[in-house]
N, C-alpha and C positions, 0 to 999 in steps of 0.2 A: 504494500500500500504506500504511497506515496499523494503529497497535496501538489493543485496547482492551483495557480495566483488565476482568478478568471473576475475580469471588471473590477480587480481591486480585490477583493474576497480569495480566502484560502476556500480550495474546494477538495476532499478527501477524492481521490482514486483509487479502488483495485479489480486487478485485475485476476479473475478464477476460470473454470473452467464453464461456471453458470456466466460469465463477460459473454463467452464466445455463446450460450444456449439465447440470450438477451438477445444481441445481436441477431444473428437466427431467426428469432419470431416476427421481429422489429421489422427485417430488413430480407429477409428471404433469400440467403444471402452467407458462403460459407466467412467467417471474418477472420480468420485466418490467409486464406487465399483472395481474401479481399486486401488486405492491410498489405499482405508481406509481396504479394505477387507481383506488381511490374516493377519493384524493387529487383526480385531475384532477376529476372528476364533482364535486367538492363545494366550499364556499367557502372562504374563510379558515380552519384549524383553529384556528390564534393569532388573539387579538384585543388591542390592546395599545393604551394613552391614549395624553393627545400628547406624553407622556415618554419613550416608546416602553417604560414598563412593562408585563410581562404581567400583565393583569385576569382572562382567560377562554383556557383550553384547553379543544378539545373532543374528549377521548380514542378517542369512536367515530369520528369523520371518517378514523383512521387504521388501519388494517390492521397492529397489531401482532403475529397468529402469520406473516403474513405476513414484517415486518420479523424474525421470528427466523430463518424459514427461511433468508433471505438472509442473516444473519449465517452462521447455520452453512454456508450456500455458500462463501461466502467466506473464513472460517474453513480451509475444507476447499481454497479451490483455493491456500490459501496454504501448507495443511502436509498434504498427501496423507494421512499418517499419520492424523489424525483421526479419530476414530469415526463411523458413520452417525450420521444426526440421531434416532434412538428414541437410540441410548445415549447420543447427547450432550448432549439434551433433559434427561434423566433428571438428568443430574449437572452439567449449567449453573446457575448462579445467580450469583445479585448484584453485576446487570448494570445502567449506567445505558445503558436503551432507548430514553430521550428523546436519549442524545448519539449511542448505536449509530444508530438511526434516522436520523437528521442528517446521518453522517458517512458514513453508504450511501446515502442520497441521493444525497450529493456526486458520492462515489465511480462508482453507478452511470451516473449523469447526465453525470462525463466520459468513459465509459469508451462506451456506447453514443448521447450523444446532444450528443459533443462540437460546438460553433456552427462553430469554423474549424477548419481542415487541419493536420495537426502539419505544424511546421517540418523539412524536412531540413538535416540538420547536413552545413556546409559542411565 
């Protein structure tokens, strides 16, 4: 779980595997292969010198109604209460997308395509 700053307000996010069943009903719609897909299909989005400064973003490589549906997933499996995404659409804003994006990557990425095993706690 992690927060993002949306209009000023801290708003709680997590991401489970009910994010992706949300999504799903919402949006008919696998969100995995929706989020992650013309990502994989495509090269570098970032392109960055040997500073490791960014020179070149390339904003279509990314699927961002895509990355909002998954926000308001997540959004939603962290606080039931939420509005569907038409009313929550309507009244979101002033969102940084490039950090929300990033930060559901992450999120999604440990959450279905963790590398090793969790640890059981002794």
């Amino acid at each position: 779980m992690f927060e993002i700053s949306i209009d000023g307000k801290k708003t709680k996010v997590e991401v489970t595997f009910y994010t992706a069943h949300l999504y799903e009903a919402e949006f008919r719609k696998d969100m995995l292969q929706d989020f992650f897909g013309d990502v994989l299909k495509t090269e570098e989005q970032i392109q960055v010198d040997e500073d490791q400064n960014i020179v070149n973003i390339d904003f279509q490589k990314i699927n961002w109604l895509a990355a909002n549906r998954v926000l308001w997933a997540a959004i939603k499996t962290a606080d039931e209460s939420a509005p569907n995404y038409f009313e929550w659409s309507k009244k979101t804003r002033g969102t940084n997308m490039w950090e929300a994006r990033d930060s559901l990557a992450a999120e999604v990425a440990d959450c279905f395509f963790r590398a090793d095993v969790a640890e059981e706690e002794v």
